[in-house]
ZAMARGU-4260 file (C-alpha; in steps of 0.2 Angstrom, whole numbers, plus 5000, padded with zeros to 4 digits):
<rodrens>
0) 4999/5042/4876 | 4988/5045/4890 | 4984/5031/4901 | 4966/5034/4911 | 4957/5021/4920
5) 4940/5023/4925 | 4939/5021/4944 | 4929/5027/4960 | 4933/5028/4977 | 4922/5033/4991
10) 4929/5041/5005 | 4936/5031/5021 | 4927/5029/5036 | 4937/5035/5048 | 4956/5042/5048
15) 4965/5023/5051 | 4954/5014/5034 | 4961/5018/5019 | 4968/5003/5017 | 4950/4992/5016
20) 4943/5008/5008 | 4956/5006/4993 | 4955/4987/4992 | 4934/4991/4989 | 4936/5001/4977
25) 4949/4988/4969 | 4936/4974/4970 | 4923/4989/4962 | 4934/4991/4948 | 4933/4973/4943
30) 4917/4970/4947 | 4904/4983/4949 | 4891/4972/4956 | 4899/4965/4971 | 4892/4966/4987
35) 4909/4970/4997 | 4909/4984/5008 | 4921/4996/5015 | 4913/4990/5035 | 4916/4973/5029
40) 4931/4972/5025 | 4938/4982/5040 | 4930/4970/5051 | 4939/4955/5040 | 4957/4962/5038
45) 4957/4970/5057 | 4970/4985/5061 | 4986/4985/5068 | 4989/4990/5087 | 4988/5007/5082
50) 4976/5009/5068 | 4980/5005/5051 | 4983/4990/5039 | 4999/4985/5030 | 4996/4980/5009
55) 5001/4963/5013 | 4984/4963/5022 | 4974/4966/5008 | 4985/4956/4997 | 4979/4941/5008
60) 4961/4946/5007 | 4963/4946/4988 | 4973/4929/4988 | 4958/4923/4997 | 4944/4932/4984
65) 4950/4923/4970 | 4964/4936/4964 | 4981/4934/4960 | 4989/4947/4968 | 5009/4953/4965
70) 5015/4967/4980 | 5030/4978/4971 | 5044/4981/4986 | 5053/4995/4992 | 5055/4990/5010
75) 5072/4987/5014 | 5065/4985/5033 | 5060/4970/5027 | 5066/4965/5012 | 5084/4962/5003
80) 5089/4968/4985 | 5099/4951/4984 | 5085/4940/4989 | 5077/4944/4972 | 5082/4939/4954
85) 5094/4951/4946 | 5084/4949/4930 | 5068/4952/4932 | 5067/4957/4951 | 5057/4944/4956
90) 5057/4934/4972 | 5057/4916/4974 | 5043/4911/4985 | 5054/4897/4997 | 5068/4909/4996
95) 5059/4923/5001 | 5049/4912/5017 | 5067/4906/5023 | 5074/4923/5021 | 5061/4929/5031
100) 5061/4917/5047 | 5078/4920/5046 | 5078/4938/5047 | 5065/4938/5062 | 5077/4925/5071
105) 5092/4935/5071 | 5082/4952/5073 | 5071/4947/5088 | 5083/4952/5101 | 5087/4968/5095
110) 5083/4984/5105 | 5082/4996/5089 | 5069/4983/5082 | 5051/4988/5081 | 5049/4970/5084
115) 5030/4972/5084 | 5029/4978/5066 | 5043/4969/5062 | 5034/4950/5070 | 5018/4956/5060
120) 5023/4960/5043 | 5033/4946/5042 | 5019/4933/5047 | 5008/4942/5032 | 5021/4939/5021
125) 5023/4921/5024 | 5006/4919/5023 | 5004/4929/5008 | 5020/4919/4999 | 5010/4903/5004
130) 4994/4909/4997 | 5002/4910/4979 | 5008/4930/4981 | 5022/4935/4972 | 5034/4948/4978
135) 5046/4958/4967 | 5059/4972/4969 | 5063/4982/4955 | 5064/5001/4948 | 5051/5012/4952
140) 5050/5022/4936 | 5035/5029/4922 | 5038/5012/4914 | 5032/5001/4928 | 5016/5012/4931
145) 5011/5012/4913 | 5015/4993/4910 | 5002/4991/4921 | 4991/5005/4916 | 4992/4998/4897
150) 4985/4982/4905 | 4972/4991/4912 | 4975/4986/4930 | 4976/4999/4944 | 4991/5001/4957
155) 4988/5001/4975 | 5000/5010/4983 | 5007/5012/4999 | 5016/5029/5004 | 5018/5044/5015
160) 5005/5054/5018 | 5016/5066/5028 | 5026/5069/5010 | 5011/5067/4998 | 5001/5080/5007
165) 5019/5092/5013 | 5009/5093/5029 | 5013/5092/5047 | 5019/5074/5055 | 5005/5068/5066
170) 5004/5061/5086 | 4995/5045/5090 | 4978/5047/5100 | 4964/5034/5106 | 4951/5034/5092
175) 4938/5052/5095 | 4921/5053/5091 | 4925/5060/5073 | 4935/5043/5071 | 4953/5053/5074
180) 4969/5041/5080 | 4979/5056/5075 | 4982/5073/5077 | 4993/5085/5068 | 5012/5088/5078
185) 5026/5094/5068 | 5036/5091/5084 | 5031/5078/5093 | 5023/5070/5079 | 5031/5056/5066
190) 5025/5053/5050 | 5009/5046/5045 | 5008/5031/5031 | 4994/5029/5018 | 4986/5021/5003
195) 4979/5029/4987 | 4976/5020/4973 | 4985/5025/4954 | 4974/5023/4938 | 4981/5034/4927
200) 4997/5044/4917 | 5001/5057/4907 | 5018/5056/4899 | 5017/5073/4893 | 5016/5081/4909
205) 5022/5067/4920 | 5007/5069/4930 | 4997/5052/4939 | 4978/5051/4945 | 4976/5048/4960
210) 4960/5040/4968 | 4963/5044/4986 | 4950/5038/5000 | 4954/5054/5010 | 4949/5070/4999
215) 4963/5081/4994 | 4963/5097/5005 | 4964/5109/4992 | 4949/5104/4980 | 4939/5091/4992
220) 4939/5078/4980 | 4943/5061/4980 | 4952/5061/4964 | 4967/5074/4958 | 4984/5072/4951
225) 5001/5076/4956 | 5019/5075/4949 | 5028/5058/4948 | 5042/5065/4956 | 5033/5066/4973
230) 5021/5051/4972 | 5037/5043/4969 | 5046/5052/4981 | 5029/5048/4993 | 5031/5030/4991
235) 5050/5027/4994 | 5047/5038/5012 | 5034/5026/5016 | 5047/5013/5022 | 5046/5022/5038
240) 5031/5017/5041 | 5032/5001/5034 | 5022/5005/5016 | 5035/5008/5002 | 5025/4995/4991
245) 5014/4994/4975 | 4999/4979/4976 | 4993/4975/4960 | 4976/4963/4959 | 4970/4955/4944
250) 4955/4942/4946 | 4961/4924/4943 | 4958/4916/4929
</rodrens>
């Protein structure tokens, strides 16, 4: 059966937003009468150093506005596979936090450390386990997307947009005038993370919808689909850049 939520997306500000422009149209979905808006929100999360959000950013921001919010791993940058249950693959919230101070102990002196990213998304992730977040770590496969598809929750996702979109790596620049902090560099470049937003599946043709926040080159919309082969393949290559999650929000009851 054929799993389609309805959901809109407008289209991000500038080149370094999809994050908050996702998260708005999350907080859309739910409820169509909020008064959230894309600006806000950028000005509430803030960016890293250059550019960009991580999910656990706008998993705070949804802990904070009354959601539970559950962040489906993939980053062993970050994360263990034997710091989760071997049940249900989920983490314990004090085990995860010691785990984590820990690692950022032993890692801090290392040369071969982004030690930037590494000190950030850790502090996130303390504060979005101490927030009531949970974290989990477990198959990324059709069932987990239409589990939450059936429950008629959208997936925010966190993947690369260098694999996604089969197009060129990019090189990091101070923001233009047409809101640019990169430019295409298939040499010089490295690749470039991103965050759409999943609210829909078709078994049959093992196809996903996609609401993206950046329009899709070839049809200059906001919403298309591609295989799950290569979203899945898109969001286990986001580790390099620190993504390689799923955030899922559901108000709180």
């Amino acid at each position: 059966m054929k799993h389609a939520l309805e959901f809109e997306i407008e289209s991000q500000p500038n080149d370094s937003s999809c994050g908050p422009t996702c998260l708005a149209a999350v907080y859309r979905y739910w409820d169509e009468s909020t008064s959230i808006t894309v600006s806000s929100l950028i000005d509430e999360i803030g960016q890293l150093t250059h550019g960009g959000t991580l999910a656990v950013q706008l998993g705070c921001h949804g802990l904070k506005s009354g959601f539970d919010a559950v962040i489906t791993t993939y980053n062993l940058q970050v994360f263990d596979p034997t710091w989760f249950g071997t049940d249900d693959g989920i983490g314990d919230n004090t085990h995860l936090s010691e785990k984590l101070r820990c690692q950022l102990q032993i890692k801090r002196s290392r040369p071969d450390v982004d030690q930037l990213r590494l000190q950030t998304a850790t502090d996130f992730y303390l504060q979005f386990l101490s927030l009531g977040g949970r974290i989990q770590m477990c198959p990324l496969n059709e069932s987990l997307i239409v589990a939450s598809l059936t429950q008629d929750v959208p997936i925010l996702c966190g993947l690369s947009a260098t694999y996604l979109y089969r197009e060129s790596r990019e090189r990091w620049q101070p923001m233009d005038v047409a809101g640019r902090t990169s430019i295409p560099d298939d040499v010089g470049g490295d690749p470039t993370g991103h965050f759409v937003v999943l609210h829909g599946y078709d078994p049959k043709t093992k196809k996903v919808l996609i609401a993206d926040p950046l329009p899709h080159a070839g049809t200059k919309s906001n919403k298309y689909e591609a295989s799950l082969s290569r979203v899945v393949s898109a969001i286990m290559l986001g580790i390099v850049t620190f993504d390689a999650n799923l955030l899922t929000l559901v108000p709180r009851l």
